[in-house]
C-alpha positions as CSV (number, residue, x, y, z in Angstrom):
1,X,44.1,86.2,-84.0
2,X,41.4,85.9,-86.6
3,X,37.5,86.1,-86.0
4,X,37.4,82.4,-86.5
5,X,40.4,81.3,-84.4
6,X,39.1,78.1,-82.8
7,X,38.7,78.9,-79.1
8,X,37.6,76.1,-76.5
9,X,37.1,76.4,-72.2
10,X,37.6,74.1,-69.7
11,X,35.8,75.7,-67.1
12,X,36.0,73.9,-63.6
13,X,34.6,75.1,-60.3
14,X,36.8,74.5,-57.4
15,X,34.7,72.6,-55.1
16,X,36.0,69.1,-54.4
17,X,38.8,66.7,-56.1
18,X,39.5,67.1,-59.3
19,X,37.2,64.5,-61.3
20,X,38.1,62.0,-63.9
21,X,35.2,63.9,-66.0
22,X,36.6,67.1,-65.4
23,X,40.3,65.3,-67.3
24,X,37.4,64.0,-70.0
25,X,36.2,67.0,-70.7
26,X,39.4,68.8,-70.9
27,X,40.7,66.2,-73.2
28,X,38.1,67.0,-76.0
29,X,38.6,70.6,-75.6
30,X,42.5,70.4,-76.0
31,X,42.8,68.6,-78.5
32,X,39.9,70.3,-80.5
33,X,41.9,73.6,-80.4
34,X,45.1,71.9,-81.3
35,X,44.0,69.7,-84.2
36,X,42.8,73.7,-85.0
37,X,45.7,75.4,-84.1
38,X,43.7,77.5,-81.6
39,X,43.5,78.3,-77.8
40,X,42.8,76.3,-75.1
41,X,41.5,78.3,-72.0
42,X,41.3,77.3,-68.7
43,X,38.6,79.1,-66.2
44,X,38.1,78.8,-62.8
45,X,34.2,79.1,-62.1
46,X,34.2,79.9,-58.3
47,X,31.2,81.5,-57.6
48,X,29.9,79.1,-55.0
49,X,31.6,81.3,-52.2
50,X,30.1,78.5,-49.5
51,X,32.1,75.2,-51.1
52,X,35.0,76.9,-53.4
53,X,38.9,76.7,-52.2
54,X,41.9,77.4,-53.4
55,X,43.1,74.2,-52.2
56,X,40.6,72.6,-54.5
57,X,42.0,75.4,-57.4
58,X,45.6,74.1,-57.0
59,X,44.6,70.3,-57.2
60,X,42.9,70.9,-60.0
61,X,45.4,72.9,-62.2
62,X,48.2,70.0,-60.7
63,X,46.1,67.1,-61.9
64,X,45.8,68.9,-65.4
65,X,49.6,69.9,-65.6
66,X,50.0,66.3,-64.5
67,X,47.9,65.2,-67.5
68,X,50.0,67.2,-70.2
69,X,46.6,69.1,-70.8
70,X,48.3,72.5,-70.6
71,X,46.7,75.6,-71.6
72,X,47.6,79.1,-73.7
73,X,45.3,81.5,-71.0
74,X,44.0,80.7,-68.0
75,X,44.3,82.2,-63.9
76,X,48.2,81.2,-63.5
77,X,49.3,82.0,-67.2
78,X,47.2,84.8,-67.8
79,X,45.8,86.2,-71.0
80,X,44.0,88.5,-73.3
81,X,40.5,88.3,-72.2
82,X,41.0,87.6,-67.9
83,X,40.3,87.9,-65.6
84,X,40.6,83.9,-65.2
85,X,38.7,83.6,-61.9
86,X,34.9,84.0,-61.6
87,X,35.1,85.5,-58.5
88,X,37.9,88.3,-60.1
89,X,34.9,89.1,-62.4
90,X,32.1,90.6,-60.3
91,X,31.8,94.2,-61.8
92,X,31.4,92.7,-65.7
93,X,28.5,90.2,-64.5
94,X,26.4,93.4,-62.7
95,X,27.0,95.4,-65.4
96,X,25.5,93.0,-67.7
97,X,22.6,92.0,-65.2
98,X,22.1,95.7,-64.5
99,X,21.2,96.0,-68.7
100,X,18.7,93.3,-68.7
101,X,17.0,94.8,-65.6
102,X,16.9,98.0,-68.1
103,X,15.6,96.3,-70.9
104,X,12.9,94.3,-68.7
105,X,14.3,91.1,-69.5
106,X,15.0,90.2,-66.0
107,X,13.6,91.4,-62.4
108,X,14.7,91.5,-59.0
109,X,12.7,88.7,-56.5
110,X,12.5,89.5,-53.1
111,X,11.0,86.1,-51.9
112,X,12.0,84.6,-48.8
113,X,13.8,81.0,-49.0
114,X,10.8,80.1,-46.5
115,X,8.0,80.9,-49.0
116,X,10.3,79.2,-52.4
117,X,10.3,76.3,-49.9
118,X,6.3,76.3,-49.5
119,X,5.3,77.3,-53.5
120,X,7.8,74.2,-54.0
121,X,6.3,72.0,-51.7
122,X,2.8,73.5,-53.1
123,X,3.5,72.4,-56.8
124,X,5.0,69.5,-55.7
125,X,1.9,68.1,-54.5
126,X,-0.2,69.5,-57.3
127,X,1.8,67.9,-60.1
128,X,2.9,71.5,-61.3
129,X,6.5,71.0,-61.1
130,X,8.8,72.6,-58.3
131,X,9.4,75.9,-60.4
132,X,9.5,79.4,-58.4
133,X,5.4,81.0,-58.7
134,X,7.0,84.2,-60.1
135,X,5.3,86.2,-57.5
136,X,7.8,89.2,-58.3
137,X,7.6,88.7,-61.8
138,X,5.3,92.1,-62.1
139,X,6.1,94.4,-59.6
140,X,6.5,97.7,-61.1
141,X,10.8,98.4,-62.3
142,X,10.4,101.4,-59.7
143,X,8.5,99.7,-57.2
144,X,11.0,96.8,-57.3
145,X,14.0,99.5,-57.4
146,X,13.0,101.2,-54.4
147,X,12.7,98.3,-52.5
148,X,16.5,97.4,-53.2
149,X,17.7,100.7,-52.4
150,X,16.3,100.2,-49.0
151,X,18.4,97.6,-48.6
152,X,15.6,94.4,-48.9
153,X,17.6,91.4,-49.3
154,X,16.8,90.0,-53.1
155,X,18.2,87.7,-56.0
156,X,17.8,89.1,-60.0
157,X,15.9,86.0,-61.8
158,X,15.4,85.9,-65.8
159,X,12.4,86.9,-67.8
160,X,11.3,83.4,-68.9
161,X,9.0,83.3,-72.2
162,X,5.6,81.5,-71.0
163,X,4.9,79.8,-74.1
164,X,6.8,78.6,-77.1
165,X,9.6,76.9,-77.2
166,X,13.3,76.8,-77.7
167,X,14.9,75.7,-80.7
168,X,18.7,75.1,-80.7
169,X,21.4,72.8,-82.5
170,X,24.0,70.6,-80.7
171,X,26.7,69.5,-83.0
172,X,26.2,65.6,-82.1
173,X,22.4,65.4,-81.6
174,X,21.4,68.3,-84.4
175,X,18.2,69.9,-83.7
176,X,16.3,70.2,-79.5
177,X,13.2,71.7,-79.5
178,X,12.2,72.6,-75.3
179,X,8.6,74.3,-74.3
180,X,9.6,77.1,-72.6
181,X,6.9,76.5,-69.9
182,X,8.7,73.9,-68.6
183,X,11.8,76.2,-67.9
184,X,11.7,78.4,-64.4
185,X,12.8,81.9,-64.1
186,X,16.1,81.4,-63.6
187,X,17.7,83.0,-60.7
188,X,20.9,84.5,-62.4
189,X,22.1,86.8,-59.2
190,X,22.6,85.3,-55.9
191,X,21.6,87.5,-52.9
192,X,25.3,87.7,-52.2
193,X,26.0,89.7,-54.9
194,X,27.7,86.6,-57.2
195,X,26.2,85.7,-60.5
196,X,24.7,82.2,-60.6
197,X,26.8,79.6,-63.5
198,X,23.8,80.6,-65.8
199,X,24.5,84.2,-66.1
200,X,28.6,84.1,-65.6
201,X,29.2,81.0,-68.1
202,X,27.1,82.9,-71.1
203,X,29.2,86.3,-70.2
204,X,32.5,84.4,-69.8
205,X,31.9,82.6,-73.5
206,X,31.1,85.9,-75.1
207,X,34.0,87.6,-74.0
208,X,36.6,85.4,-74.2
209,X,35.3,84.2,-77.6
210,X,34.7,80.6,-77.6
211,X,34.1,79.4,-80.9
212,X,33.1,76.2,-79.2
213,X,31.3,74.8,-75.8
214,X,32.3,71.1,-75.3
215,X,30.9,69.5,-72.2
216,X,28.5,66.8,-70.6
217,X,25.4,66.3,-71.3
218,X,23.8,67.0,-68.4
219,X,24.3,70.3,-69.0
220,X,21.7,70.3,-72.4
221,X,18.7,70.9,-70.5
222,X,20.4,74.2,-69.2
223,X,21.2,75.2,-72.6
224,X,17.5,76.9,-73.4
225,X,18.2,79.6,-70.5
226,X,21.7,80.1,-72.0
227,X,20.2,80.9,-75.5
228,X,17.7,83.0,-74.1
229,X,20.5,85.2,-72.7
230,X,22.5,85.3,-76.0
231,X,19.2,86.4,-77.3
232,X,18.7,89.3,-74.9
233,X,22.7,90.7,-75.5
234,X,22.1,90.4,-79.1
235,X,25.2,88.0,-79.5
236,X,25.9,85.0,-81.4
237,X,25.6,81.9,-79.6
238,X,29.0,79.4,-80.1
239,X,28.5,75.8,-81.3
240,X,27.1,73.8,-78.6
241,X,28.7,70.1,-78.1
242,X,27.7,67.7,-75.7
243,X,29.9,64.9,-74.8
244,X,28.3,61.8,-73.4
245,X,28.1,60.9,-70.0
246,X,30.7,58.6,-68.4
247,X,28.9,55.7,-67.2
248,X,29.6,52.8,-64.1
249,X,29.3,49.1,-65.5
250,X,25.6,48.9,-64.6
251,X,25.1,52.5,-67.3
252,X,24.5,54.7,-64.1
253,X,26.1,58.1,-64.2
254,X,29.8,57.4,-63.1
255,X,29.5,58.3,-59.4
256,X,31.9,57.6,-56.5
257,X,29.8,54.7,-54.8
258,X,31.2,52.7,-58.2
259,X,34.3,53.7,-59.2
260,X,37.0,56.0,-58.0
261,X,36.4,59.5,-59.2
262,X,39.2,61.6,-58.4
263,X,42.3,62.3,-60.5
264,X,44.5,62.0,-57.9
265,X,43.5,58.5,-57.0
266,X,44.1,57.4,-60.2
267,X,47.7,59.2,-60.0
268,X,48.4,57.8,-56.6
269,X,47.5,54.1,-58.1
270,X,50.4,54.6,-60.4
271,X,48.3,54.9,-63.5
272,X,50.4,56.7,-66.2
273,X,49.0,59.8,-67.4
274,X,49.7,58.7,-70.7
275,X,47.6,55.7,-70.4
276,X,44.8,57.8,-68.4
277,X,44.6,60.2,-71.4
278,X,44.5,57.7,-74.2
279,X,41.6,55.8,-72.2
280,X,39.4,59.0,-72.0
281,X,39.9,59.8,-75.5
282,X,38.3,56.1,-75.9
283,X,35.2,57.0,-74.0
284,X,34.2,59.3,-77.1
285,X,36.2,58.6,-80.2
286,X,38.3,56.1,-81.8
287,X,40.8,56.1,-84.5
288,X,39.6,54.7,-88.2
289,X,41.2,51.9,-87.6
290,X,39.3,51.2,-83.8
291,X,43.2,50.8,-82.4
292,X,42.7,51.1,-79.0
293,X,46.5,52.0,-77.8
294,X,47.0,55.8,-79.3
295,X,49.2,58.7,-78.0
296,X,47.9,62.3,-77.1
297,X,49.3,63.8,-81.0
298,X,47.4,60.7,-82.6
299,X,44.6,61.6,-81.7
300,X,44.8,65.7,-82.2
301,X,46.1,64.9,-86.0
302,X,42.6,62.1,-86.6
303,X,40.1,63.8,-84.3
304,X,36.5,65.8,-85.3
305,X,34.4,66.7,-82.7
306,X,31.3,64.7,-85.4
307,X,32.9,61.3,-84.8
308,X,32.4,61.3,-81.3
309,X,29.6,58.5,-80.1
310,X,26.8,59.2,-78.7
311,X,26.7,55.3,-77.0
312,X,27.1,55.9,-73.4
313,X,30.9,54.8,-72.3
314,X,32.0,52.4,-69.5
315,X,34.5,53.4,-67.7
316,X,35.9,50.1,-67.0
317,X,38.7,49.9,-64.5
318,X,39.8,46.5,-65.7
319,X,40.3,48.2,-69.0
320,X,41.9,50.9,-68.0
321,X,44.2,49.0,-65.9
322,X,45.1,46.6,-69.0
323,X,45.7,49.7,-71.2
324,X,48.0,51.0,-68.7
325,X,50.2,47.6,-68.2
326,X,50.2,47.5,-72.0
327,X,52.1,51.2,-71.7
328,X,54.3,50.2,-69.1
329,X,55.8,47.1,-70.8
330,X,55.5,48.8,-73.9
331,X,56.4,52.4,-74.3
332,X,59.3,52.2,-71.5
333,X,62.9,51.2,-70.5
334,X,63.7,50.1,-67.6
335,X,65.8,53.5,-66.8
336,X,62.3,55.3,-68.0
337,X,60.3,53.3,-66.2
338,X,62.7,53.5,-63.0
339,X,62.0,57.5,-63.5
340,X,58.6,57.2,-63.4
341,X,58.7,55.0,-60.1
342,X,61.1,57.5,-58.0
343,X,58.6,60.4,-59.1
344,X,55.4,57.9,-58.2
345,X,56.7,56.7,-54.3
346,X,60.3,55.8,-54.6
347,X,61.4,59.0,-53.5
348,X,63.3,60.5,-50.7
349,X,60.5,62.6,-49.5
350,X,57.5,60.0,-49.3
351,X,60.5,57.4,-48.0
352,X,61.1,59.6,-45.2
353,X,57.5,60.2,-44.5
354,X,56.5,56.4,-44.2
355,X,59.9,56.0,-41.8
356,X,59.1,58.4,-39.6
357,X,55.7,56.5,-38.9
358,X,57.3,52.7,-39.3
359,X,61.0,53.3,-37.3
360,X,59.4,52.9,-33.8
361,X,58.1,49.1,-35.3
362,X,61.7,48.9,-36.4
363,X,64.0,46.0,-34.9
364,X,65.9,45.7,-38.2
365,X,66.4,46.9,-42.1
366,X,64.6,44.1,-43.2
367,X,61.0,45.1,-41.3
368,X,60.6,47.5,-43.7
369,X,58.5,45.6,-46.6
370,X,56.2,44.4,-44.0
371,X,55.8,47.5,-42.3
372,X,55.4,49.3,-45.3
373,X,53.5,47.5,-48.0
374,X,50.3,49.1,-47.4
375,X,51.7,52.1,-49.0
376,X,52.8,50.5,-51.6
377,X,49.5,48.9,-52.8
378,X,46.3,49.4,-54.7
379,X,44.0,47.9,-53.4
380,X,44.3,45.7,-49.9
381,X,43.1,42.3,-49.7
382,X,41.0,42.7,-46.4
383,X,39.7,39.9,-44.1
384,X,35.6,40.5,-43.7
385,X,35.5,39.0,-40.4
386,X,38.1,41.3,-38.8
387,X,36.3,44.3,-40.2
388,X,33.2,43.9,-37.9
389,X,32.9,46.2,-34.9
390,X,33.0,44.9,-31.3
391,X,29.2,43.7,-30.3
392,X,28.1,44.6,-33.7
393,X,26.8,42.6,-37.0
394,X,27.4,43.3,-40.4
395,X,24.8,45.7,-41.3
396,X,25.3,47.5,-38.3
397,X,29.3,47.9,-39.1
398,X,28.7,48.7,-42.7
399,X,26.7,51.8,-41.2
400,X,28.8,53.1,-39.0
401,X,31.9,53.0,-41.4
402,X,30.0,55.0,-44.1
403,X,29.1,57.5,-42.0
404,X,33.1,57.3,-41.1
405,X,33.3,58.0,-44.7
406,X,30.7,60.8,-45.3
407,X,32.6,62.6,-42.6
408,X,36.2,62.1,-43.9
409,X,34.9,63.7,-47.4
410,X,34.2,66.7,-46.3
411,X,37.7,67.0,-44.5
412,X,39.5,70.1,-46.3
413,X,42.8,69.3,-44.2
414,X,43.5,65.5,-43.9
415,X,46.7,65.5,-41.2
416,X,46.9,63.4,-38.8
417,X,45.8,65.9,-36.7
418,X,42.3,66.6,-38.3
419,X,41.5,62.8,-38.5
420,X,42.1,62.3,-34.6
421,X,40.1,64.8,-34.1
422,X,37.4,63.9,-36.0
423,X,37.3,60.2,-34.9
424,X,37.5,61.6,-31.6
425,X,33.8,63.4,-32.3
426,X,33.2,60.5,-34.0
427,X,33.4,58.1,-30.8
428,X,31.2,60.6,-28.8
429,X,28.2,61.3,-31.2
430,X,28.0,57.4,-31.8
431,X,28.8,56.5,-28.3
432,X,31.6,53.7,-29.5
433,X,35.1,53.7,-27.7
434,X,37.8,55.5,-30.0
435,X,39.9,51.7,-29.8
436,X,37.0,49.9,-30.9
437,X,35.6,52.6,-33.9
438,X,39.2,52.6,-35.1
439,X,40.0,48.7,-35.2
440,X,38.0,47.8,-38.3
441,X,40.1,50.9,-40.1
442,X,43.0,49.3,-38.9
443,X,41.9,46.4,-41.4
444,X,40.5,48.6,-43.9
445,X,43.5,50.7,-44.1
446,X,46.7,48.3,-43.7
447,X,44.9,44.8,-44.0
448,X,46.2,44.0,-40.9
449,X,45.0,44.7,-37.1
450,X,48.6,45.8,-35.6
451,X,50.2,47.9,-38.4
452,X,51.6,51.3,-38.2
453,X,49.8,54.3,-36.4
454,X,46.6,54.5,-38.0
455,X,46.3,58.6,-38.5
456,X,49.4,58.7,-39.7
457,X,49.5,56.5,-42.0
458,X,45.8,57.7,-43.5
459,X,47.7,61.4,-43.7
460,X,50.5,59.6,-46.0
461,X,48.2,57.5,-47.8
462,X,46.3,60.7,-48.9
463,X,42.2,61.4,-49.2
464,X,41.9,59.6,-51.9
465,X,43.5,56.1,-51.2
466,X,42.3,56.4,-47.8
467,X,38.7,56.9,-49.2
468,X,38.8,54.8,-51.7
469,X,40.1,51.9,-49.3
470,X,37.1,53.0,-47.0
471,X,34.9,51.8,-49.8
472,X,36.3,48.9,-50.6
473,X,35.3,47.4,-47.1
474,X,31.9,48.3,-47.2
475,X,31.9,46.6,-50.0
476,X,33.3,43.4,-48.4
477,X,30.7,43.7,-46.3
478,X,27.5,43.5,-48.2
479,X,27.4,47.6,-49.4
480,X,24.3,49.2,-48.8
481,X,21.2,49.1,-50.8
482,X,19.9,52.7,-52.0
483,X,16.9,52.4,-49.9
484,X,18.9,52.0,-46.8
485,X,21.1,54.0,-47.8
486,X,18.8,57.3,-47.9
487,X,18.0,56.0,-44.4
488,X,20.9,56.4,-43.2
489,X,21.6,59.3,-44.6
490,X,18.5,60.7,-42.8
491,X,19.5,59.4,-39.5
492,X,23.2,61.0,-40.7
493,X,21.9,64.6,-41.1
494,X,20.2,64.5,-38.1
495,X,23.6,63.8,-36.1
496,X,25.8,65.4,-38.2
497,X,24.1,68.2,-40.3
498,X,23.5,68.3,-43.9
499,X,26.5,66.3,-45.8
């Protein structure tokens, strides 16, 4: 490999379902290297020891192998320049914060989370910002080195210039210019010991030689602290590309209140991955000839990273659910298409799954397409006025099934098991009989109010559907506005705990 072998990242942190941005991203980057004939890398950033999981690891490289986005290094294939894992890579990031402590570009900060809370509170109120005071900016290197030998709990923050500012090119936007007084001291060692994604993701790039760092754009305000730390190694920054943000119908950041988000909804929906890749590619590029149907090697032999658009794209679920009928009649046989059903739900292991929950409901063969359409479907038609809960309105309903929701997201095991048990803690926090908080799931989940066992079926349904279906009712209802929705979210924590 050459100095200027074309290297790209996709750099994912383990911490939920894999996200239809995550398959965005990873789109660009892939075919970037292959129109290139370079490397494609895939790095697990796990360093938020609180909320990563391997679970969350192994959805993620499945939704990706799903996706035909397969890559040349990376945790399971190994490599050159590993290890793959963050968390694998704890000796390289202190040996590289222990130099800038040397060289006085960066400082160990022994404040309390108590007093960050207060100066942030402080400045708040002032109109300064919500930036750290850099109270341990000065203490003296031996000072500051005696206090971590006796064993003070502390964090390692970056030497921030205080005036001047930060000059840097992205390939699609050209030249941003950032006062550096606007940009805190960036903590870049957590007092656990793990590096913070500033610190690791500049070390990672370096190292394993990316020629080329293609991600959202919400990460561009980040980018000055990144530079400043290429500045203090002494090493070349890559070429910095940020993609635009993927954006619900109204141009509000793509979140899950709008749109399903997960990868593995859209693959439990029966969306091709075909069809799934071609529609991200048209969130950023298009061929010359604005074709809007165009296979994965179509668009590695006409891409450049300079003709992506900067307009923000709408990821339109009607769309995507044209462009994936058009494949389907399209681009199979019926023998092909048949092979794509059995590996979808037609198979002997999801078949045997649903029976074992429908057989007790079972008087003859025939039952079964009643009994079983609900997993079968997309999305339910469901009756509003059988949603409501007993003795309560609308409104009240719609709150009581989002908090159902916030609760079932932050399942990590969904059996059967785990969701009794949680509706079970449900029912005695908000005082509502298990019978009467699970009837209007009952609708939500099946469309009917006597279908097969409801925790069951949720398991077989997955997260994802489940979730997505969860949504869908509130919606029926009336949704929430965001002002009642951060009050009930208030009123949430307070029961529950942070979300």
């Amino acid at each position: 490999m050459t100095d200027n072998t074309i290297r790209t990242r996709l750099a994912p942190s383990p911490t939920g379902d894999p996200h239809v941005g995550t398959a965005y991203q990873a789109l660009f980057n892939y075919v970037w290297a292959k129109k290139n004939n370079g490397i494609f890398i895939l790095r697990i950033e796990d360093t938020d020891r609180e909320r990563s999981s391997q679970e969350s690891e192994k959805a993620i490289i499945d939704s990706l192998k799903w996706l035909g986005l397969e890559w040349d290094e990376g945790p399971d294939t190994g490599g050159s320049y590993g290890p793959y894992r963050q968390s694998e890579r704890l000796e390289i990031y202190h040996e590289y914060i222990n130099k800038l402590i040397a060289e006085g570009h960066a400082y160990p900060c022994f404040c309390s989370r108590k007093h960050l809370a207060e100066v942030r509170m402080e400045r708040q109120k002032s109109g300064s910002g919500s930036g750290y005071d850099r109270r341990c900016r000065d203490i003296p290197p031996k000072e500051a080195a005696k206090r971590v030998d006796a064993g003070e709990e502390f964090t390692v923050r970056m030497k921030v210039p205080l005036e001047g500012t930060c000059v840097f090119e992205d390939l699609l936007r050209g030249k941003i210019e950032k006062d550096w007084a606007s940009i805190d001291d960036q903590v870049i060692m957590k007092a656990d010991g793990f590096p913070t994604y500033h610190l690791a993701v500049v070390v990672d790039d370096h190292l394993m030689k990316i020629s080329h760092i293609i991600r959202g754009e919400e990460w561009i305000n980040s980018v000055p602290k990144h530079v400043l730390l290429y500045q203090f190694f002494g090493w070349e920054p890559p070429v910095f590309c940020h993609l635009p943000l993927l954006r619900n119908k109204d141009k509000s950041k793509l979140s899950k209140r709008k749109n399903p988000v997960s990868i593995n909804w859209y693959r439990k929906m029966g969306i091709l991955s075909e069809a799934l890749l071609n529609f991200a590619g048209m969130m950023g590029w298009h061929l010359s000839d604005d074709r809007e149907k165009f296979s994965l090697q179509e668009m590695i032999e006409n891409f450049r990273l300079e003709d992506i658009s900067l307009g923000g794209p709408v990821f339109d679920l009607d769309k995507l659910l044209w462009l994936n009928g058009r494949y389907i009649r399209e681009d199979f046989t019926t023998d092909e298409l048949l092979d794509r059903l059995v590996e979808w739900g037609l198979n002997r292991e999801h078949f045997g799954a649903i029976l074992e929950t429908c057989k007790g409901r079972m008087t003859c063969l025939s039952d079964w397409g009643e009994l079983t359409d609900q997993f079968f479907s997309g999305r339910i038609p469901v009756p509003k006025d059988e949603l409501l809960l007993k003795d309560m309105d609308e409104a009240q309903t719609i709150e009581v099934i989002q908090i159902i929701l916030w609760e079932l997201e932050k399942l990590d095991s969904f059996s059967k098991d785990s969701i009794y048990l949680l509706f079970k803690d449900l029912s005695e926090k908000l005082n509502i009989k298990l019978k009467y908080l699970t009837q209007p799931l009952y609708i939500a989940i099946s469309g009917k109010a006597v279908s097969t066992p409801l925790f069951d079926t949720m398991e077989i349904l997955g997260k994802d559907i489940t979730r997505a279906r969860i949504r869908y009712a509130i919606e029926e209802l009336g949704d929430l506005s965001k002002k009642k929705l951060k009050l009930l979210e208030k009123r949430y924590n307070s029961l529950f705990g942070e979300s």
